[in-house]
C-alpha positions as CSV (number, residue, x, y, z in Angstrom):
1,X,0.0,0.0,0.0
2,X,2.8,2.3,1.0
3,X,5.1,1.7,-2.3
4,X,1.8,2.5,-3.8
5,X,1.0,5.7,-2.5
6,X,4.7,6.5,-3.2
7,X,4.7,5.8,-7.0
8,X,1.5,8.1,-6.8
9,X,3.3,10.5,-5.3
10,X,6.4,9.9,-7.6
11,X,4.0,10.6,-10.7
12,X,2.5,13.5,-9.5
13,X,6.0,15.3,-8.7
14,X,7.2,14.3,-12.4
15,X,3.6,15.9,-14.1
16,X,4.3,18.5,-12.2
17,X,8.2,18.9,-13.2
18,X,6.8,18.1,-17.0
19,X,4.1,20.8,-17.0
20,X,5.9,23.6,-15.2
21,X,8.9,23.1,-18.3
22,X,8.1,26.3,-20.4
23,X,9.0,24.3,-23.3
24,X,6.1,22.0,-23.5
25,X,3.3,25.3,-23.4
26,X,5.4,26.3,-25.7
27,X,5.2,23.7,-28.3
28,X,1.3,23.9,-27.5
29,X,0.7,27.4,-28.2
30,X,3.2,26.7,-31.7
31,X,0.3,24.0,-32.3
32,X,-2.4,26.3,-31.9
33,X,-0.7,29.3,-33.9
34,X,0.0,27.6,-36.8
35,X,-3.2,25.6,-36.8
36,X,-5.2,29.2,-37.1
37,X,-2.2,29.8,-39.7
38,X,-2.7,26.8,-42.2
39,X,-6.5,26.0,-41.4
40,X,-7.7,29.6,-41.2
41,X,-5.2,32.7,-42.9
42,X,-7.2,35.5,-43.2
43,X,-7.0,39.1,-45.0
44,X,-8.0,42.2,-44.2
45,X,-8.6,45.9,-46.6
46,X,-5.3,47.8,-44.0
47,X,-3.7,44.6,-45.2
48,X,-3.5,45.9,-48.7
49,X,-2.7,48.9,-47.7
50,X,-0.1,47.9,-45.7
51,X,1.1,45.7,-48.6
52,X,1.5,48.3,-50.9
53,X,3.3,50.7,-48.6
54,X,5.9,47.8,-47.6
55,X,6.3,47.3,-51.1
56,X,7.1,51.0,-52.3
57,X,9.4,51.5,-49.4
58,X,11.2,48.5,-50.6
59,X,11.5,48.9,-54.5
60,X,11.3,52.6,-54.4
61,X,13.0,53.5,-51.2
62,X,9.8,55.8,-50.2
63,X,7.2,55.5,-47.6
64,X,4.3,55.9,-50.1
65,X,0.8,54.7,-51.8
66,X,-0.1,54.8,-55.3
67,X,-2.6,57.8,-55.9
68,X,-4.1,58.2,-59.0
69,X,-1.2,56.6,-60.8
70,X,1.9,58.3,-59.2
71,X,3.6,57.1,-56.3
72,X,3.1,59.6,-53.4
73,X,4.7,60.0,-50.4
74,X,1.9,59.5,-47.7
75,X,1.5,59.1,-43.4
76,X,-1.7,57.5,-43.2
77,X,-0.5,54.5,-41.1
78,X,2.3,54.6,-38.7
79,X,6.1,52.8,-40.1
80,X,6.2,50.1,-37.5
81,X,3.7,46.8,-39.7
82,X,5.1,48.0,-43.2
83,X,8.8,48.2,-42.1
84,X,8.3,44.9,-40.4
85,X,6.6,43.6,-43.6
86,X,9.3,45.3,-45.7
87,X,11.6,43.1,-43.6
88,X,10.0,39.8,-44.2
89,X,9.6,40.4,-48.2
90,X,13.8,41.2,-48.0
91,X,14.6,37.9,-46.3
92,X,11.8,35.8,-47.9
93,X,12.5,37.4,-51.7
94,X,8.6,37.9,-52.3
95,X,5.9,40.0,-51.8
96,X,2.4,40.6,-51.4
97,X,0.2,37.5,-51.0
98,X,3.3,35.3,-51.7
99,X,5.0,36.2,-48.4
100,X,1.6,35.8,-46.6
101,X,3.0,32.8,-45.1
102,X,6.3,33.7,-43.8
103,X,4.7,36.8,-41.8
104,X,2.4,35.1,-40.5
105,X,5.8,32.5,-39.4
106,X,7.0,35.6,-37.9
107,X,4.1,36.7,-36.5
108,X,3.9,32.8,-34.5
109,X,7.5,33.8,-33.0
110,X,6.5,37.7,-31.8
111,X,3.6,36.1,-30.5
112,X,5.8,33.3,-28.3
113,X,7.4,35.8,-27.4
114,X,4.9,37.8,-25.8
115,X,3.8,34.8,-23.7
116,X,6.8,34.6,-22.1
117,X,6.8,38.2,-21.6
118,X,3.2,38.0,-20.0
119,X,4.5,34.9,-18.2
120,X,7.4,37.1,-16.7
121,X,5.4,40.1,-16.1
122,X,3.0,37.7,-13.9
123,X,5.8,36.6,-11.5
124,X,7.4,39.9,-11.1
125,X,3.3,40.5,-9.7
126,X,3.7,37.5,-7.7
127,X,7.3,39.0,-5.8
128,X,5.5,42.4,-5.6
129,X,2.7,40.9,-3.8
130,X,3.8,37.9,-2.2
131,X,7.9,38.0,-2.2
132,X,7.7,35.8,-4.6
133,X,6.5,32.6,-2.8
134,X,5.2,31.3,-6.2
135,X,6.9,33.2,-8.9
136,X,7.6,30.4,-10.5
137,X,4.3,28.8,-10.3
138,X,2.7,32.1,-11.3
139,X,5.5,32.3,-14.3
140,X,4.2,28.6,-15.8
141,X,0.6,29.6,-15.2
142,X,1.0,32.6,-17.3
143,X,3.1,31.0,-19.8
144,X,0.1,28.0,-20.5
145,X,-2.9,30.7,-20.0
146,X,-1.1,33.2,-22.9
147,X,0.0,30.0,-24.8
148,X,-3.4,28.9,-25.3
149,X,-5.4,31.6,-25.8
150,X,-7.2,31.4,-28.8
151,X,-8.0,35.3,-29.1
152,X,-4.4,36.6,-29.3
153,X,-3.0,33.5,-31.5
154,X,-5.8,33.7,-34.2
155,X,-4.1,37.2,-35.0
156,X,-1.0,35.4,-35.9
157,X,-3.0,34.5,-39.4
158,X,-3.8,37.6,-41.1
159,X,-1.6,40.6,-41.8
160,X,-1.9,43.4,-39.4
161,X,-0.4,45.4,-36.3
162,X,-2.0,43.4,-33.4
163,X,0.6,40.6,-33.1
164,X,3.3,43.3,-32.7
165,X,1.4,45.7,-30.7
166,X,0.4,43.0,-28.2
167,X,4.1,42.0,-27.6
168,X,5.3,45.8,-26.8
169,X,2.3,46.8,-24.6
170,X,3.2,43.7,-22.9
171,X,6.8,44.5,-22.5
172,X,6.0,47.9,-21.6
173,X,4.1,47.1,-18.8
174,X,6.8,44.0,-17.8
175,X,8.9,47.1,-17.5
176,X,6.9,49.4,-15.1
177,X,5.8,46.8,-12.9
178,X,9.5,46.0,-12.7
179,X,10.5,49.5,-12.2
180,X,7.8,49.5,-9.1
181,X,9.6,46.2,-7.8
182,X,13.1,48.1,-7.5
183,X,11.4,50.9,-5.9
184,X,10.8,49.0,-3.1
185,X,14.1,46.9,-3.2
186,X,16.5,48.6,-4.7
187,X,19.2,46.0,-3.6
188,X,17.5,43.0,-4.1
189,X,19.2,40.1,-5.7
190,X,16.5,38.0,-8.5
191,X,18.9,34.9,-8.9
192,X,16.0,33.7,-11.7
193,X,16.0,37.0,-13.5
194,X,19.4,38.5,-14.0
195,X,18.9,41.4,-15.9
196,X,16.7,42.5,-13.1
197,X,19.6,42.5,-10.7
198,X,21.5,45.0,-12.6
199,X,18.6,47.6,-13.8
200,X,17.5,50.5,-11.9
201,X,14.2,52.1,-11.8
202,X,15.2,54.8,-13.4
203,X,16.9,52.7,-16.4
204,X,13.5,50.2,-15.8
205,X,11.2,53.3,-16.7
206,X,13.2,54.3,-19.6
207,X,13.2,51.0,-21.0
208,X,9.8,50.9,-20.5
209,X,9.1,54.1,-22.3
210,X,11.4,52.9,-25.3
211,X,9.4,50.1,-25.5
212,X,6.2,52.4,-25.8
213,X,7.4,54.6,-28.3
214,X,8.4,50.9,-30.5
215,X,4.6,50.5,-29.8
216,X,3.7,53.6,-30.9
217,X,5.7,52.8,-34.1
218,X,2.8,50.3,-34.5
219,X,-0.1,51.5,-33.6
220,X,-0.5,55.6,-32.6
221,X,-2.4,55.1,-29.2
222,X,0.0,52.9,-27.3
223,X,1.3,56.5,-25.4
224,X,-2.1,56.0,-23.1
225,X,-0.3,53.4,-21.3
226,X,2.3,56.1,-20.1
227,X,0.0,58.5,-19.8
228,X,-1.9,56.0,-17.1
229,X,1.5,54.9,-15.7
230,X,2.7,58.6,-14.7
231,X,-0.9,59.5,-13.7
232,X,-0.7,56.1,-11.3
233,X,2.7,56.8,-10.0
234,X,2.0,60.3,-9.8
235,X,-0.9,59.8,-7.3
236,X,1.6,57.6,-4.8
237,X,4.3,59.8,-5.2
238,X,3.2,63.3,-5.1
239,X,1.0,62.7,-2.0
240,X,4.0,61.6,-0.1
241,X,5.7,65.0,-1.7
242,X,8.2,63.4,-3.7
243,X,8.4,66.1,-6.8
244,X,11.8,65.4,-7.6
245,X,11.7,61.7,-7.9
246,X,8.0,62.2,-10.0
247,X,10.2,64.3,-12.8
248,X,13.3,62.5,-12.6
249,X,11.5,59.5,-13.9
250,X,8.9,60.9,-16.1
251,X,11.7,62.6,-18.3
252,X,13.0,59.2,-18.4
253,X,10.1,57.5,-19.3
254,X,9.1,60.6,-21.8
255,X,12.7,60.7,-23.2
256,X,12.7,56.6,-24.1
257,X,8.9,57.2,-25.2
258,X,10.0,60.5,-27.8
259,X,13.3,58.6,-29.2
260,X,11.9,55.7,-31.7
261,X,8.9,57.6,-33.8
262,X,11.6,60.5,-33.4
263,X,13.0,59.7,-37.0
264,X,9.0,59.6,-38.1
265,X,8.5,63.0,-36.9
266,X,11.6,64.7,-38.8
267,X,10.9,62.3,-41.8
268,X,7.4,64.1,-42.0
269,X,8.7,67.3,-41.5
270,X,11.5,66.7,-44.5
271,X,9.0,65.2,-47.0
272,X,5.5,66.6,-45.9
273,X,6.2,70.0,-44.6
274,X,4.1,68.6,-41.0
275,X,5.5,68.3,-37.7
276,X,3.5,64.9,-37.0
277,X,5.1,62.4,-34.6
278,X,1.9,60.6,-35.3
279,X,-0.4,59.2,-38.3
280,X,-3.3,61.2,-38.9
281,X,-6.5,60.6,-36.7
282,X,-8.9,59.9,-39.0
283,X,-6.6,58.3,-41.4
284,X,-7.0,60.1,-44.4
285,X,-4.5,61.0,-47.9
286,X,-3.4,64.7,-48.2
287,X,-6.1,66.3,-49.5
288,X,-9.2,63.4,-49.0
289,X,-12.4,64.5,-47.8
290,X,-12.4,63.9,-44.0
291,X,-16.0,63.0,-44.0
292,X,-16.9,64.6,-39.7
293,X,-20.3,65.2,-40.4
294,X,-20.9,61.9,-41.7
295,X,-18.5,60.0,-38.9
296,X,-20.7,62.6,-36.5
297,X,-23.7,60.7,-37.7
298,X,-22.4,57.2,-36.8
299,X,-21.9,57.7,-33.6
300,X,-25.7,58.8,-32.7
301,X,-26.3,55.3,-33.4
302,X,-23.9,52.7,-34.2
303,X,-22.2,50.3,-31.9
304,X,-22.2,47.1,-33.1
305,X,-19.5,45.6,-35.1
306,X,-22.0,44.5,-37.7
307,X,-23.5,48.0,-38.4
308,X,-19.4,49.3,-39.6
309,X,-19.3,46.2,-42.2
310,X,-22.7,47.2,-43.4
311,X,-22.3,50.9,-43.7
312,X,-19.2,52.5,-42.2
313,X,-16.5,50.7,-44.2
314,X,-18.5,51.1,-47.5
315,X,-18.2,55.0,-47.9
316,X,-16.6,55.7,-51.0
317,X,-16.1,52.5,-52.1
318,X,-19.5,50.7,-51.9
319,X,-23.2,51.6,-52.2
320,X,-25.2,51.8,-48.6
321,X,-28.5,50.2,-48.7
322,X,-31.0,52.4,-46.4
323,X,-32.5,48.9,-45.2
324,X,-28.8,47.9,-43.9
325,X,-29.2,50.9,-41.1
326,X,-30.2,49.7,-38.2
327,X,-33.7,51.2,-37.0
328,X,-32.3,53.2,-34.1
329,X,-30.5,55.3,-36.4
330,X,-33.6,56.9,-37.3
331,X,-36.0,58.8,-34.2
332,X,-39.0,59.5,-36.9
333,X,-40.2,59.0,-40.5
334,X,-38.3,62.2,-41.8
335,X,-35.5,61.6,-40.5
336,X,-35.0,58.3,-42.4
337,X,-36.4,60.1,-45.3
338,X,-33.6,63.0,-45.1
339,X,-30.9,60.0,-44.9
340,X,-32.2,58.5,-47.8
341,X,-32.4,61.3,-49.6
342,X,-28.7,62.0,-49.0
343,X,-27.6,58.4,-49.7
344,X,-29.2,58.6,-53.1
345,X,-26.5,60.6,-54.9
346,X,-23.7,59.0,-53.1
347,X,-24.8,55.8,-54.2
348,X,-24.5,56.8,-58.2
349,X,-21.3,57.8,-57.9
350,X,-20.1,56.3,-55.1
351,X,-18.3,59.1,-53.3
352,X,-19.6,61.2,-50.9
353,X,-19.5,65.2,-51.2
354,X,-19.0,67.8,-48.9
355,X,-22.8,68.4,-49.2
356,X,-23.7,65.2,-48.5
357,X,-21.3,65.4,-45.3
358,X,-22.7,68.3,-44.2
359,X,-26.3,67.0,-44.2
360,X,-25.4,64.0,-42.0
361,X,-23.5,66.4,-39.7
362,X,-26.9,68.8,-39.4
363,X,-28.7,65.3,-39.0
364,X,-26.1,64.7,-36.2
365,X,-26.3,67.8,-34.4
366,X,-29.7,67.7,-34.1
367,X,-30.1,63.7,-32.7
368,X,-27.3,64.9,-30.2
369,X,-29.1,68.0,-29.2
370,X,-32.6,65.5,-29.0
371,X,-30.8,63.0,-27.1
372,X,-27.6,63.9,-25.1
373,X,-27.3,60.8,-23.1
374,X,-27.9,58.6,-25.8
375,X,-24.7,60.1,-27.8
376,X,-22.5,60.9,-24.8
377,X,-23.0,58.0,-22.6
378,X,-25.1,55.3,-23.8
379,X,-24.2,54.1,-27.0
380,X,-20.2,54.5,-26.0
381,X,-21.6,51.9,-23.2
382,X,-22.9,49.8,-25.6
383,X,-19.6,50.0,-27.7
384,X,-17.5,49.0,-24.9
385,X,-19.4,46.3,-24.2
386,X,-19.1,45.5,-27.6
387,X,-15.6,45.2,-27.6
388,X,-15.6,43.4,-24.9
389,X,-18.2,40.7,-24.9
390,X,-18.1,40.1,-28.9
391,X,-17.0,36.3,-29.9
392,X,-14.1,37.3,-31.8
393,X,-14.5,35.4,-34.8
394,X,-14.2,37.6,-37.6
395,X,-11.2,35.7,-38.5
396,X,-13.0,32.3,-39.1
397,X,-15.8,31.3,-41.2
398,X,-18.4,31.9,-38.6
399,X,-21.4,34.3,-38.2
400,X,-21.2,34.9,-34.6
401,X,-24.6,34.4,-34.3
402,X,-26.2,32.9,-30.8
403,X,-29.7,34.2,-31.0
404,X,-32.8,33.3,-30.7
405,X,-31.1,29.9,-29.5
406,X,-33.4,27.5,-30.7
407,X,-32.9,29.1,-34.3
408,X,-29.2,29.8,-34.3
409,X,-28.8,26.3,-33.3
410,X,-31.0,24.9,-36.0
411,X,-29.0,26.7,-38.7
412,X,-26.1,26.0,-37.6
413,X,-24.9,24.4,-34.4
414,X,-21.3,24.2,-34.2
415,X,-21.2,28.0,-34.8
416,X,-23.7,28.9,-32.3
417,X,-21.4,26.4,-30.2
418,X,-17.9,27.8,-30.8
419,X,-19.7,31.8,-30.5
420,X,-21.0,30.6,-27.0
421,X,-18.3,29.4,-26.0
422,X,-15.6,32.1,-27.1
423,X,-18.3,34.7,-25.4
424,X,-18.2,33.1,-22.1
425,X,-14.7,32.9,-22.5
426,X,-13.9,36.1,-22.4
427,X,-16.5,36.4,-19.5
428,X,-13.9,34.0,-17.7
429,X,-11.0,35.9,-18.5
430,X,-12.6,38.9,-17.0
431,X,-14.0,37.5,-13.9
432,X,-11.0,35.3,-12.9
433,X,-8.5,38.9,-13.7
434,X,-11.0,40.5,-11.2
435,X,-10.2,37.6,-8.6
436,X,-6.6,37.8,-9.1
437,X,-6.5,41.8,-8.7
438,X,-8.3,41.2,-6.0
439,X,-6.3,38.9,-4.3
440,X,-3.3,41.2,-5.2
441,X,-5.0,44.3,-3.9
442,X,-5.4,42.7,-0.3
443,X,-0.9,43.2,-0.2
444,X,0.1,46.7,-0.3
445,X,3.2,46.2,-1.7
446,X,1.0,45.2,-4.8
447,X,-1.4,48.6,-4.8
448,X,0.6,50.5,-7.1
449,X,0.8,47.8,-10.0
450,X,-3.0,46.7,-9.6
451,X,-3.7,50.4,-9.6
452,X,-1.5,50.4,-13.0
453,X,-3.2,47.5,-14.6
454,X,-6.3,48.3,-13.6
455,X,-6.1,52.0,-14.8
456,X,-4.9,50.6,-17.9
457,X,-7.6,48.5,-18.7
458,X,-9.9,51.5,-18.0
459,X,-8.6,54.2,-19.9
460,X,-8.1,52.0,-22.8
461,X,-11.8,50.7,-22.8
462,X,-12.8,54.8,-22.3
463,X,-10.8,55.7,-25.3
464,X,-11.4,53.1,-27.6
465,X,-15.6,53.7,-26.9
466,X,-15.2,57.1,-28.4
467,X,-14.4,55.9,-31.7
468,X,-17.4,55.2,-34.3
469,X,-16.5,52.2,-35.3
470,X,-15.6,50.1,-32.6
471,X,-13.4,46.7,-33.8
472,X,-13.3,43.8,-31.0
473,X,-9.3,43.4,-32.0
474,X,-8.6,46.8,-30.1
475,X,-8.8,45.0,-26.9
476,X,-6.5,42.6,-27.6
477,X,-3.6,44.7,-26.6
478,X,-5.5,44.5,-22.9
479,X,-4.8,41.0,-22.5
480,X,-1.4,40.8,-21.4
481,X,-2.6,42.5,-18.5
482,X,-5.5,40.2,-17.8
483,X,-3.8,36.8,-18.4
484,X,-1.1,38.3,-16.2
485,X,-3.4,39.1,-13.2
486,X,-5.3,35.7,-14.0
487,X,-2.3,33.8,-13.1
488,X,-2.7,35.0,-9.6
489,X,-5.7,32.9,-8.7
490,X,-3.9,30.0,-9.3
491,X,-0.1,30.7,-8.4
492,X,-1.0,31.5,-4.7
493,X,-0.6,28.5,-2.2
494,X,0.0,30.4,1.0
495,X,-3.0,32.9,2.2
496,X,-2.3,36.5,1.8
497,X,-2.7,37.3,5.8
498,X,0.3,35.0,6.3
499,X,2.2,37.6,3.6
500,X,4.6,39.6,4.9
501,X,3.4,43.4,4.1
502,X,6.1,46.2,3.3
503,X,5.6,49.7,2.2
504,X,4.1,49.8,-1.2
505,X,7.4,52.4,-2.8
506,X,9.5,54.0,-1.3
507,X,10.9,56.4,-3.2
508,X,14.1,57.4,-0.8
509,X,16.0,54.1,-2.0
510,X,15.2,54.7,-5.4
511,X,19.2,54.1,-7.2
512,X,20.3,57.2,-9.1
C-alpha cells in the first residue's frame, strides 16, 4: 500500500516537473498558432494597404501609396507593420500574397514571445505581492494561459499590427511593474531573472518608455499606457511630496517614449512639410475629404460591429442600402427620409461630397441635441461592451450568431457552439482577472501595480468607446494585463494574511 501511495506520489511530482517546463506550453501554443495559420489565414482591406506601402518603401526606397497613378509619399498609417513587412519580403524574396506565409511564421514567433513576456510580467506580480512565494508557479501559469489563448493567437494568421502591438504593450508594462519592484528593493538580488539585478528604476522606466514609443511605431495610441503609468505613480508619489523623484522619472520614461517615432517626426517634417510624430486621426491622404459630419452621424447610433461592415467601411467605395441601417438610427419617419435622400447621390457615384457630409452632420447635431445621453453615454456603453463581450471570430468562417437559440442552433450548431463558448470565455477571462486583482489588492506592496493595470484596462476601454467604429481586435492589446493578473488565482498556495506586508514604494531608496 505504501510503495503505492509513493509511485503516486512519484508521478504527481514528475507531471508537475513536465508541466511547469516552459518548453512544453510552448510547443502547445506553436500547435495552436499555426493551426489558425494553415487552417484559417485570413485578409483584411489595412492589409492591402499595408502591402502596398511595404512594397514601395522596398523597391522605391519611399514610404508611399499609389494615388491616382503616381507614387506619393503619404502618413496615413504609422512605419512600425510596413517596415516589419518590408523586412520579411527582404529575407523571404517575395511580396504581397506570396509572403503571406512567412509573416504570419514571424508573427507565430512575436507572438511566443509575448507569452513569455506576459509569463514574466506575472511573476514579477507575484514578488511584488507575495515576495515571490510562487513566482515560479505564477510564471508557468502565465506561460500555459497566454500560450493557449485562442484570441491573441488567431491574429498570428492575417496581416496586421496586433501581433506586434500586443508584444510591446506587454513589454512595456513587464517594464513598469519591474521598475515599481526596485522601488521597493532597490538592492534585491533575483537569482532567476538577471537582468533585473542589474537595472534600476530609473533605467527600468526608460526601457519601459522605449518600448512604448516601438509601440507607438505600431499603432498611434500605445502612449495612453504612459499616460496611465505617470498618472498612477504620480498619485503615490506626489501625496508623499516626492516632486523630484516624479520628474526625474517621467523625463525618463518621456525621453525613451519620444526617441523611436523620433525619426518619423523629422521624416514628416522633411517630406510633408508637417510636424506629426503621429499618423493622422482619422486616417486620411493629403487632400481626402475627411467626411466629420458623416463620422458625427455614426456615432448617434452605431455600436455594433456589424452596423461598420454594413455601412461605415463602404463610404466611398460601396453603395449603402437604407435597409442595412439599423432602426435606431432613425427617431422618426423624416428623418429616415432625409438619410435617404442624401444616400441617393452617393450611391450613383459612389463618393460622398462635402454636401452630402454636411447634411449628415446637421442630421447629427440635431439627434445629439434631442438625445444627449444617448450620444455621450449610452451608445459608448454599448460600444465598450461590444468590444468586450463580442466572440471574436471575424477571422473564421463563422457568423457569430447565438440568437434566438433555438434558431441559431438549427442553422447551424457548431457555430452557435464555438460563438457561445468564445463569449463566455472572455467572460472567464474577465471575472478570474478581477479575482486575481483582488487577491493582489489585499498586499500593499501590490497597490501600485494593480492600480496600474487596472487603470490601464480603463482608460483604454474609455478611449477606444469614443471611436465610431468600434473593432473587437482593439482590446487585444488589454490581455497581457489580464492573463497576467489571472495567473494570480492559481499561483497563490499560502494565504495573503500570512504575507509579509512592506511599504508599497519607497521612493528614498530609489538608485540614481
Amino acid at each position: 500500500m505504501l510503495d503505492s501511495v509513493c509511485s503516486i506520489v512519484r508521478c504527481v511530482s514528475l507531471m508537475r516537473r513536465i508541466f511547469s517546463n516552459p518548453l512544453l506550453p510552448l510547443a502547445a501554443g506553436l500547435c495552436l498558432r499555426f493551426f489558425f495559420v494553415l487552417k484559417y489565414p485570413a485578409g483584411s482591406g489595412d492589409t492591402v494597404l499595408y502591402d502596398q506601402i511595404a512594397t514601395n518603401w522596398l523597391k522605391h526606397h519611399a514610404y508611399a501609396m499609389n494615388v491616382a497613378g503616381a507614387i506619393t509619399p503619404v502618413d496615413i498609417r504609422m512605419p512600425g507593420f510596413p517596415a516589419f513587412l518590408a523586412m520579411i519580403y527582404w529575407l523571404s524574396r517575395k511580396t504581397g500574397p506570396e509572403a503571406r506565409f512567412w509573416i504570419m511564421t514571424a508573427q507565430v514567433g512575436i507572438d511566443l514571445l509575448t507569452c513569455l513576456v506576459i509569463a514574466q510580467m506575472a511573476a514579477v506580480l507575484n514578488v511584488l505581492a507575495f515576495e515571490g512565494e510562487d513566482a515560479r508557479r505564477a510564471f508557468s501559469v502565465a506561460l500555459w494561459l497566454a500560450a493557449l489563448c485562442p484570441f491573441t493567437a488567431n491574429y498570428v494568421a492575417v496581416p496586421l499590427t496586433e501581433t506586434l502591438a500586443i508584444f510591446f504593450t506587454a513589454l512595456t508594462l513587464l517594464f513598469l511593474c519591474a521598475m515599481l519592484l526596485k522601488f521597493r528593493e532597490p538592492q534585491r538580488q533575483f537569482a532567476r531573472t538577471p537582468w533585473l539585478t542589474r537595472l534600476n528604476a530609473e533605467r527600468l522606466g526608460a526601457f519601459g518608455g522605449f518600448a512604448a514609443g516601438l509601440g507607438t511605431l505600431v499603432r498611434p495610441e500605445t502612449p495612453l499606457l504612459l499616460i496611465v503609468a505617470l498618472g498612477v505613480l504620480g498619485f503615490y508619489l506626489l501625496r508623499n511630496r516626492q516632486w523630484r523623484v516624479m520628474l526625474r522619472l517621467a523625463a525618463f520614461i518621456a525621453i525613451g517614449c519620444v526617441l523611436p517615432p523620433l525619426p518619423w517626426a523629422i521624416r514628416n517634417a522633411i517630406t510633408l512639410h508637417e510636424i506629426q510624430f503621429l499618423a493622422p486621426k482619422n486616417s486620411n491622404l493629403p487632400g481626402e475629404l475627411v467626411p466629420y459630419g458623416f463620422m458625427a452621424w455614426e456615432k448617434t447610433w452605431l455600436f455594433r460591429i456589424r452596423d461598420a461592415y454594413l455601412v461605415s467601411w463602404k463610404l466611398n467605395d460601396e453603395s449603402i442600402n437604407l435597409d442595412d441601417i439599423p432602426p435606431g438610427a432613425f427617431d422618426t419617419p423624416d428623418e429616415k427620409e432625409r438619410v435617404a435622400a442624401l444616400l441617393e447621390p452617393y450611391n450613383e457615384d459612389l463618393t460622398l461630397t462635402p454636401e452630402e457630409d454636411a447634411g449628415f452632420g446637421q442630421l447629427a447635431k440635431e439627434r445629439t441635441a434631442r438625445h444627449p445621453l444617448r450620444t455621450d453615454l449610452w451608445l459608448p456603453a454599448g460600444r465598450a461592451f461590444t468590444l468586450w463581450f463580442s466572440p471574436r471570430v471575424e477571422l473564421l468562417p463563422l457568423s457569430g450568431k447565438a440568437f434566438p437559440l433555438a434558431e441559431a442552433w438549427e442553422d447551424d450548431p457548431v457555430d452557435q457552439s464555438v460563438t457561445i463558448f468564445f463569449t463566455l470565455l472572455t467572460v472567464g477571462y474577465l471575472a478570474l482577472a478581477a479575482w486575481g486583482a483582488k487577491r493582489l489588492w489585499r498586499q500593499e506592496t501590490a497597490h501600485t501595480a494593480v492600480a496600474l493595470l487596472l487603470a490601464f484596462l480603463i482608460v483604454r476601454t474609455l478611449f477606444l468607446a469614443t471611436l465610431e467604429t468600434p473593432e473587437p481586435r482593439y482590446v487585444l492589446e488589454c490581455f497581457p494585463a489580464i492573463l497576467a493578473l489571472v495567473a494570480q488565482v492559481f499561483a497563490g498556495r499560502r494565504a495573503p494574511s500570512q504575507i509579509r506586508v512592506q511599504p508599497h514604494i519607497n521612493p528614498h531608496q530609489m538608485q540614481a
